[in-house]
N, C-alpha and C positions, 0 to 999 in steps of 0.2 A: 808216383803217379798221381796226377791233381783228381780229387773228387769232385765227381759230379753231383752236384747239389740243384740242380735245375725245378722245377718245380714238375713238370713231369716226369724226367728221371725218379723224382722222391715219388710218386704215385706211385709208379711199375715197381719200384721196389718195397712199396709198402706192401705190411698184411693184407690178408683181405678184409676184417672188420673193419680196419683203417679205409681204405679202400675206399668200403660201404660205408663208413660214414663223412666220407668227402663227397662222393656221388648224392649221398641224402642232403648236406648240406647243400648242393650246388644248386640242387633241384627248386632245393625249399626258397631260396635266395632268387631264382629264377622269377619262381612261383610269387612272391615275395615283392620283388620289383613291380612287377605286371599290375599286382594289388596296386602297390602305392600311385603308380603312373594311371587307373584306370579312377581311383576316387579322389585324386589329386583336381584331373577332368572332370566329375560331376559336382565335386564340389564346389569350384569354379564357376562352374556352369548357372548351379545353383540360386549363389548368391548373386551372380549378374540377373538372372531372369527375376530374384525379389527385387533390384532396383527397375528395371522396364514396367511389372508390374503394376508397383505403385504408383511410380509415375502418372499410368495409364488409369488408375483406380482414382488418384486424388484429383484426377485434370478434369473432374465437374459429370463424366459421362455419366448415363440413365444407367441402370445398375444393368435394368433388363438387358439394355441392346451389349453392354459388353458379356452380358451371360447368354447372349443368342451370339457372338461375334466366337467365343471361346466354345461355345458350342458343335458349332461346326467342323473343328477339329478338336474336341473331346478326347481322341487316342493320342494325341501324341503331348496332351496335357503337362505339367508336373511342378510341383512346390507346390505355390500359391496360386496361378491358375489353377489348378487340380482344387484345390482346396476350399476356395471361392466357387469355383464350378457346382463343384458335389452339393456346397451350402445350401447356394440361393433355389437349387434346383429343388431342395427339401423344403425351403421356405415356400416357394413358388404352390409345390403341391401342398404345403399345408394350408398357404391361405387363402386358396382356391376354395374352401369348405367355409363359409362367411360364419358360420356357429363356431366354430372353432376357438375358445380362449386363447389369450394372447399369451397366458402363459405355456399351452401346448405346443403352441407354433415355436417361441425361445426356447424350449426344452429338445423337441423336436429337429433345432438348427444346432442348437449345442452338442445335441449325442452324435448327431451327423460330421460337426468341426471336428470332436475328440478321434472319430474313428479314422477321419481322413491326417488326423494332423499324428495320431500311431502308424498309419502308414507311409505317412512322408518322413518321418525318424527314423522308422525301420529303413525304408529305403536309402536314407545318408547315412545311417551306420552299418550298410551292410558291408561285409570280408573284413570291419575295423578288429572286430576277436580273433580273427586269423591274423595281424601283425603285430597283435600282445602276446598271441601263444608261439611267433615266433620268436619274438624280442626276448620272450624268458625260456624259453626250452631250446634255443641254436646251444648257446655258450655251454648248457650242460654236456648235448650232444657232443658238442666240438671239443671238452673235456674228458667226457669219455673217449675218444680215439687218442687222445692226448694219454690218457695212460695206458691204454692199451697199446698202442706203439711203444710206450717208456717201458713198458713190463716187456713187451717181447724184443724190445733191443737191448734189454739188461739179461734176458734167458738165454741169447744169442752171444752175447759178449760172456758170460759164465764158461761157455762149450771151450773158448779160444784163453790159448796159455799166458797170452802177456794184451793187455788193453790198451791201443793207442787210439789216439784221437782219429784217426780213422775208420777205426771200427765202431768210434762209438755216434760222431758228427752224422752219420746220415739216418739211424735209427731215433737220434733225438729229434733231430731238424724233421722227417718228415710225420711225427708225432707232433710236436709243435703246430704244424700247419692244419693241424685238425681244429685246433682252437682257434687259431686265424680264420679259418672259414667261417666256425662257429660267429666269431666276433664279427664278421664280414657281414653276416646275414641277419643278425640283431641288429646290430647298431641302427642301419635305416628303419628297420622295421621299428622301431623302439621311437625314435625320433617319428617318424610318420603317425606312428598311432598318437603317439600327445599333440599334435599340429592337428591332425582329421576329427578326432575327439571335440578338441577346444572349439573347430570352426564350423562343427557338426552341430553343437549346442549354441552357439553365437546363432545359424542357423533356423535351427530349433525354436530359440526363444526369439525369433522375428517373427515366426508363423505365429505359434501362441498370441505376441502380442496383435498381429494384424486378424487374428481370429475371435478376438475381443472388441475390437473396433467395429468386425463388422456385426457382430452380435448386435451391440450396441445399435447399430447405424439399422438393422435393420427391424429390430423392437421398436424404435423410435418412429419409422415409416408405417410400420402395421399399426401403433397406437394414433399417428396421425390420421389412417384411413381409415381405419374405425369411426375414429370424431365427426368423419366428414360426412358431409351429405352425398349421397348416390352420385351426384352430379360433378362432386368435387374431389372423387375419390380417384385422382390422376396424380400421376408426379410428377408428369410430363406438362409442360406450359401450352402445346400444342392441343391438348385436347385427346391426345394418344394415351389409351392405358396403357402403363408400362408393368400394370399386375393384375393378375387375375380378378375380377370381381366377386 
């Protein structure tokens, strides 16, 4: 009589630990997938909105009108609009106070970049420690039912007077397949988290350095407006303050 070795057939006859740990694997792999497809998209996302940004930032505009244009849709913000936004707004109120040193006002926009630019990291690396704790914890799980099945088809084949490969093929095979799942549900997670990681800090270190630039750019405009006379303290060519007086 041919054995049925089917991949559900091996379920319904596994143990129950076994069982239970192809159910926890499936779940996790599920679970697992969803992860990688959902940061896969934001990271994606990401780095296309730092290059429109830039773009937009280097193409000459008044700093104001693009932090009044970002303004108006504030909530749906994120990266480097978010990041630019939170800044200039901190800049804005500090150099509203004309007493104010130049170096409060830079210290001021700096504490503001660091806290925005911790939660634009936090947010590109979030669920990434959920695809290392599963890339290294599936294969053990999947190991464990791997000998848990092997010990209870070897208990099982002890009870019985003569051992043939029948009796013994479907208690190995469907203990095997606990470690197949195991490997099933690592493997991408494992591959994903070093890809989401690398492009998560490539990332990372664009904001940093565009949070430096504008440090710069906008120390430079405060120390100009200072110099100037009441008269000349515009950015704008039209005669438009584009900052506070």
């Amino acid at each position: 009589m041919p054995i049925d070795l089917t991949l559900w057939n091996l379920f319904l006859h596994a143990s129950g630990v076994v069982q239970s740990v192809m159910v926890l694997l499936f779940v996790v792999s599920i679970f697992s997938w969803t992860v990688i497809l959902q940061r896969g998209f934001v990271l994606r996302n990401a780095h296309r909105k730092i290059g429109h940004f830039e773009d937009r930032f280097w193409s000459g505009i008044d700093l104001k009108t693009l932090y009044e244009s970002l303004h108006i849709r504030r909530q749906a913000l994120m990266g480097l609009e978010r990041i630019f936004h939170g800044a200039f707004k901190e800049y804005l109120q500090l150099s509203s106070a004309t007493s104010a040193p130049l170096t409060s006002i830079t210290e001021g926009v700096n504490r503001t970049l660091r806290v925005h630019l911790s939660k634009e990291a936090e947010e590109l690396e979030n669920h990434l420690p959920f695809l290392a704790t599963v890339g290294s914890v599936s294969p053990y799980v999947g190991l464990f039912g791997t000998v848990w099945g092997i010990m209870h088809a070897f208990l099982a084949l002890g009870a019985e007077s003569q051992a043939t490969l029948a009796l013994v093929a479907p208690g190995i095979a469907e203990a095997l397949i606990a470690t197949a799942m195991g490997l099933f549900a690592a493997i991408p997670a494992v591959v994903a988290y070093n890809r989401y990681t690398s492009h998560a800090e490539k990332i990372i270190s664009a904001y940093e350095n565009f949070s430096h630039e504008l440090t710069n750019i906008l120390h430079r405009q405060t120390h100009i407006a200072r110099k100037a006379t009441p008269t000349e303290k515009l950015f704008k060519k039209d005669g438009t303050p584009s900052l506070p007086s």
